[in-house]
Backbone as JSON, one array per atom type, in Angstrom:
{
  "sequence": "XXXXXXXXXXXXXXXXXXXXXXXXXXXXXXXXXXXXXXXXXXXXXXXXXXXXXXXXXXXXXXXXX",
  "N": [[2.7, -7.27, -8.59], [5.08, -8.82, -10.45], [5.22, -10.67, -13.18], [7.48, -12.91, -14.32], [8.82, -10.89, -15.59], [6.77, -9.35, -16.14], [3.94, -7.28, -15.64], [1.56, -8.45, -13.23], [-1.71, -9.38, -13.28], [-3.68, -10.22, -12.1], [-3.08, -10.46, -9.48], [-4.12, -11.4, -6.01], [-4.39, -10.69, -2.61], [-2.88, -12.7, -0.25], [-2.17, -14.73, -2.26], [-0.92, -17.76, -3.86], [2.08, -19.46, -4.84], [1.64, -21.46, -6.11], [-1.42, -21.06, -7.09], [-0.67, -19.06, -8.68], [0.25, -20.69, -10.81], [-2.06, -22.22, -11.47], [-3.62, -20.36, -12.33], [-2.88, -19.11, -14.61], [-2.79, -21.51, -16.02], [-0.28, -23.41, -16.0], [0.78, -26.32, -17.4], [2.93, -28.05, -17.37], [5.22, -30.56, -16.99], [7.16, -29.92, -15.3], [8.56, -27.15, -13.46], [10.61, -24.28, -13.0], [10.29, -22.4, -10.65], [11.43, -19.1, -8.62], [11.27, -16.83, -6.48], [11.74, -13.44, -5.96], [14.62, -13.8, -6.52], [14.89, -16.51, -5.25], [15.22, -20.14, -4.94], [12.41, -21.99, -5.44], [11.13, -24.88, -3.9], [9.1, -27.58, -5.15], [7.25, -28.55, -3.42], [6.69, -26.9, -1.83], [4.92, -24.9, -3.13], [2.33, -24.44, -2.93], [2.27, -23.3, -0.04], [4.05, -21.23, -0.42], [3.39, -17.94, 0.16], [2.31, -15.17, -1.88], [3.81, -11.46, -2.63], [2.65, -8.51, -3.08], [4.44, -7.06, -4.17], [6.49, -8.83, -4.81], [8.95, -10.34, -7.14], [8.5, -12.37, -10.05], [9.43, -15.92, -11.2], [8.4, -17.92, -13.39], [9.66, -21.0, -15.7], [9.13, -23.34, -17.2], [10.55, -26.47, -18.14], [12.32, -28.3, -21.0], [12.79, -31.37, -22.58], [15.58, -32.21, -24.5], [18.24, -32.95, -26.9]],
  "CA": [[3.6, -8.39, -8.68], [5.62, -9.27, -11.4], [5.49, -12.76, -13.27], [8.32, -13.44, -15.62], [9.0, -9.58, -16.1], [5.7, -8.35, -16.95], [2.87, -6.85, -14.49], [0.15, -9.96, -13.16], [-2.83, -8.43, -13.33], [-4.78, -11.49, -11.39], [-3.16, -10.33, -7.87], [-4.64, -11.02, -4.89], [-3.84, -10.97, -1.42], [-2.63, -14.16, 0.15], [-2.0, -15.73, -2.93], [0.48, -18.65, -3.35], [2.57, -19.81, -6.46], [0.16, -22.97, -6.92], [-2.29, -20.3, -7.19], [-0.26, -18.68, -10.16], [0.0, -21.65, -11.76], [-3.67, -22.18, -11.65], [-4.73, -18.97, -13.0], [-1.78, -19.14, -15.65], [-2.75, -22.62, -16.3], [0.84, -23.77, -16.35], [0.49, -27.69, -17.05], [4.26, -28.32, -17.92], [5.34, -31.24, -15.81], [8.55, -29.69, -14.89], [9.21, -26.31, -13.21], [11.56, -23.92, -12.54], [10.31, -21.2, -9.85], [11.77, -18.55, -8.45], [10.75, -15.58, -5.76], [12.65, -12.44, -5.71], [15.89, -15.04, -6.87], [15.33, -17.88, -4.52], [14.45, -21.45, -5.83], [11.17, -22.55, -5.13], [10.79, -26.31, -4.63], [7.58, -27.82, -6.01], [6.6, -29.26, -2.37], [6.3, -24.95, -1.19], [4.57, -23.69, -3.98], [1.2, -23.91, -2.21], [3.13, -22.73, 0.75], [4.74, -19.77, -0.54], [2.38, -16.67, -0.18], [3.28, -13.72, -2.56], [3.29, -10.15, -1.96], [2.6, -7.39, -4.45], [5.87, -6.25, -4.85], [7.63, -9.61, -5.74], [9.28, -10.41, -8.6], [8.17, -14.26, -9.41], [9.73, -16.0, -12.89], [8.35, -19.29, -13.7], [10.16, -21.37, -16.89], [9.22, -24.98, -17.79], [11.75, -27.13, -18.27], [12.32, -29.19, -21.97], [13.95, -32.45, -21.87], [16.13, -32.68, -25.36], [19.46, -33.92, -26.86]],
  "C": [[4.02, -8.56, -10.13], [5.64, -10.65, -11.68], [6.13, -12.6, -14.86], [8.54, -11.74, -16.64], [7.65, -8.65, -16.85], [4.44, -8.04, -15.76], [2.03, -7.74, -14.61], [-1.09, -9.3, -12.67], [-3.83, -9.19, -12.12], [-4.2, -11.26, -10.25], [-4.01, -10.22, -7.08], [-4.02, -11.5, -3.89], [-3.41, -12.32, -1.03], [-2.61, -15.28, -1.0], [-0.79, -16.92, -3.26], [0.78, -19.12, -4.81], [2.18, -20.73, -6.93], [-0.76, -22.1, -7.21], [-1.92, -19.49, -8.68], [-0.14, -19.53, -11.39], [-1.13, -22.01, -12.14], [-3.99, -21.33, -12.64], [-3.85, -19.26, -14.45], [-2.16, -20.77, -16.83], [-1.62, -23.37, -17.23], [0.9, -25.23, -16.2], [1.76, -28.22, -17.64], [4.44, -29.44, -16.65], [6.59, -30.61, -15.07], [8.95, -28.28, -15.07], [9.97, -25.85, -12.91], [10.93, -22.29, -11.93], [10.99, -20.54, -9.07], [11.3, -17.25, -8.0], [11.6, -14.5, -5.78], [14.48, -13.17, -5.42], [15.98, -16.06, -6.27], [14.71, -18.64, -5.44], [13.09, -21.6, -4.67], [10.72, -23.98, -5.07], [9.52, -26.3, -4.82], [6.59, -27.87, -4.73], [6.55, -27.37, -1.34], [5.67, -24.66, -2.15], [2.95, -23.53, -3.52], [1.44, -23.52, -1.04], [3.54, -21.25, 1.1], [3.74, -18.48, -0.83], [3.04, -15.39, -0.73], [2.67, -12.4, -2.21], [3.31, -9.6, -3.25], [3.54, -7.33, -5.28], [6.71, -7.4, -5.27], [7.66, -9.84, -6.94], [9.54, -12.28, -8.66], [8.49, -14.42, -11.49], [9.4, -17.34, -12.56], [8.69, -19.59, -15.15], [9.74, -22.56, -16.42], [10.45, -25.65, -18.38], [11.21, -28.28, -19.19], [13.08, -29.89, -21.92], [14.25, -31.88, -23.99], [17.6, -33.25, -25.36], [20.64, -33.0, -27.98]]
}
């Protein structure tokens, strides 16, 4: 699996993109996920089970001005 263009070494089977965030320990209040180009809302990401082969980009989102 790919995360954010680089090989995720922490794959395992049946894992889900709350699960990447976990391991990643992504504590941004405000994502922007994305599976092989779809959006990801927040309320699927323990939901969404990934496979090997996808390609998964998570960005945080900065408020400024």
């Amino acid at each position: 699996m790919l995360l954010n263009d680089r090989i995720f070494e922490h794959y395992k089977d049946d894992m889900t993109i709350g699960d990447v965030i976990e391991v990643m320990r992504f504590t941004y209040p405000r994502l922007v996920v994305k599976v092989n180009g779809r959006l990801i809302q927040k309320s699927e990401y323990n939901a969404t089970i990934l496979n090997e082969n996808d390609d998964v980009k998570i960005h945080h989102l900065l408020a400024g001005g």
